[in-house]
C-alpha positions in Angstrom: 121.8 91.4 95.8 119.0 89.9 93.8 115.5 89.7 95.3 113.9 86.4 95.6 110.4 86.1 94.2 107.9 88.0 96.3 105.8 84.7 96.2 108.6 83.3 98.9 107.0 85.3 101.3 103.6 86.1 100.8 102.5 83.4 103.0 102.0 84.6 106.3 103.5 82.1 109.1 105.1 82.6 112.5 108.8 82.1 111.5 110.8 80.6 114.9 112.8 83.6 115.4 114.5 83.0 118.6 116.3 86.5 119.9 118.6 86.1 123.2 120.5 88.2 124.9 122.7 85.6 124.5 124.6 86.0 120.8 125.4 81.8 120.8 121.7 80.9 121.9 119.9 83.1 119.5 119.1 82.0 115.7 119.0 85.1 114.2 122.4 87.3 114.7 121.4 90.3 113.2 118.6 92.4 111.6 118.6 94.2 108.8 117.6 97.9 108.3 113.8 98.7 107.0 114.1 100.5 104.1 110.5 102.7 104.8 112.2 105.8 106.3 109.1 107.9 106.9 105.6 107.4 108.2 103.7 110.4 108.5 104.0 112.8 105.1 103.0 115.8 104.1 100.9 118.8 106.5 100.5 116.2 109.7 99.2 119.4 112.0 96.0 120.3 110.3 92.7 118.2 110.3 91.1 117.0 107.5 87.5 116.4 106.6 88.4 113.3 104.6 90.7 110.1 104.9 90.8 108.0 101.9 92.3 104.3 102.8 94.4 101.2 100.5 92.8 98.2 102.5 94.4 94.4 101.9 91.8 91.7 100.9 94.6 89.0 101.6 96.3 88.5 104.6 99.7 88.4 103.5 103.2 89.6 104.2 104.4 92.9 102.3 108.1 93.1 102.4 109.9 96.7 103.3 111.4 97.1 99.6 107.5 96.9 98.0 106.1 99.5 101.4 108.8 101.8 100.4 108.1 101.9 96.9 104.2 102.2 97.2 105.0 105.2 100.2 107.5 107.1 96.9 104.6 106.8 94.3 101.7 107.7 96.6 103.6 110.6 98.3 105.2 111.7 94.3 101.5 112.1 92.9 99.8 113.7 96.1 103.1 116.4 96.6 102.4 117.2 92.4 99.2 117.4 92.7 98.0 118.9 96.3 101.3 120.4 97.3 101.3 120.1 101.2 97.6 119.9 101.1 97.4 116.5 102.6 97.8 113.8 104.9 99.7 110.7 104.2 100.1 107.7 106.9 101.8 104.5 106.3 99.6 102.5 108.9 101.8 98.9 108.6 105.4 98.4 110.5 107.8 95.7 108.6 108.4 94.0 111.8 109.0 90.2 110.5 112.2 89.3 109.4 112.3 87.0 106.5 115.0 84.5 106.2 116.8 82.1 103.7 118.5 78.8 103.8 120.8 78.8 100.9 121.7 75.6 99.6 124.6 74.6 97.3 123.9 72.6 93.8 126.2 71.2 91.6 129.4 68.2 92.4 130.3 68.5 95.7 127.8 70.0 97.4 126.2 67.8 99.7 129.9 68.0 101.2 129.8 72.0 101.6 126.1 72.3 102.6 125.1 71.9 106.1 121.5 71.0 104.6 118.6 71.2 107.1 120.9 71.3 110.1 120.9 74.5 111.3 118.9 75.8 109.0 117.6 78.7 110.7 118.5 81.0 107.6 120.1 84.4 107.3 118.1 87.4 107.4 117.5 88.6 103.9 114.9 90.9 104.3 111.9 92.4 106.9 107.9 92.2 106.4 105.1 93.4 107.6 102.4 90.9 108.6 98.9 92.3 107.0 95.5 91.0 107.9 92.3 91.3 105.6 90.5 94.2 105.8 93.7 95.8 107.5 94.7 99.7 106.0 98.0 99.1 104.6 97.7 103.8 103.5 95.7 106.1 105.0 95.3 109.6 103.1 93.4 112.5 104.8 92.4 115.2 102.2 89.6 117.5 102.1 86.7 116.9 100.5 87.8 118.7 97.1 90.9 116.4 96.6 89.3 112.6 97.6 89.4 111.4 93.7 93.3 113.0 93.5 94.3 111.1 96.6 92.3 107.8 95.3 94.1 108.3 92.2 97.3 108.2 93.8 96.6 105.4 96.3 95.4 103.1 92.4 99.3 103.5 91.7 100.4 102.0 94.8 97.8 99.0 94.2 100.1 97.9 91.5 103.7 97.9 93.8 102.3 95.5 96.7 101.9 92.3 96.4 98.2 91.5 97.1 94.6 92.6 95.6 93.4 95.9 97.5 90.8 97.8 97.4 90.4 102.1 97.8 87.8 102.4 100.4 
């Protein structure tokens, strides 16, 4: 399934996403799996002097597919580079689902579309909603390891889709 363009959905607005316990009243049937499988990586017993954070300076929705990759390239570098000498938090839930009124082009379709009646959208995908200034990562290291772990956290700058800074 191809991806639509991450600029879809970086937009944050409260979608109408009517859930009911009723199947025929609500608009959205069914919601699909996040694909970030883990939240807490790496040696989650011992304290840290440290904590290194990836901070959003947009508010803007990050979508699970981007929070997963980021999570695999920060978590890659630190494991190479600290072993299980660190901390690693994903601090944001995809929580949002993201949906998609496809339309039909071409002869014939205004008779095969439903058009905007309806046109609540299927669920494609889930977000999570991200304020400015909000952590998106969280990395506690001691004080040795803070330029490894804001190394690692630069990598991850370049898989989400707004400007961030390493504070």
């Amino acid at each position: 399934m191809a991806l639509r363009k991450a600029k879809c959905y970086r937009k944050v607005v409260r979608a109408y996403t009517r859930k009911s316990k009723f199947r025929a009243k609500a608009f959205i049937k069914t919601i699909p799996n996040s694909k970030v499988v883990k939240y807490d990586l790496g040696n989650t017993k011992k304290q840290f002097e440290k904590e290194v954070n990836l901070i959003s300076k947009d508010k803007v929705q990050i979508r699970h597919n981007a929070l997963e990759s980021a999570r695999m390239v920060v978590n890659r570098r630190l494991n190479q580079s600290l072993g299980n000498n660190y901390h690693f938090k994903l601090r944001v839930y995809p929580h949002h689902i993201l949906r998609e009124n496809k339309a039909l082009t071409g002869a014939g379709a205004d008779r095969m579309s439903s058009g905007m009646k309806q046109s609540f959208g299927t669920p494609i995908g889930l977000a999570a909603q991200v304020k400015i200034g909000q952590p998106i990562i969280s990395v506690y290291v001691d004080s040795k390891d803070v330029n490894t772990a804001r190394e690692a956290l630069r990598y991850a700058i370049h898989r989400l889709p707004c400007k961030c800074a390493i504070i």
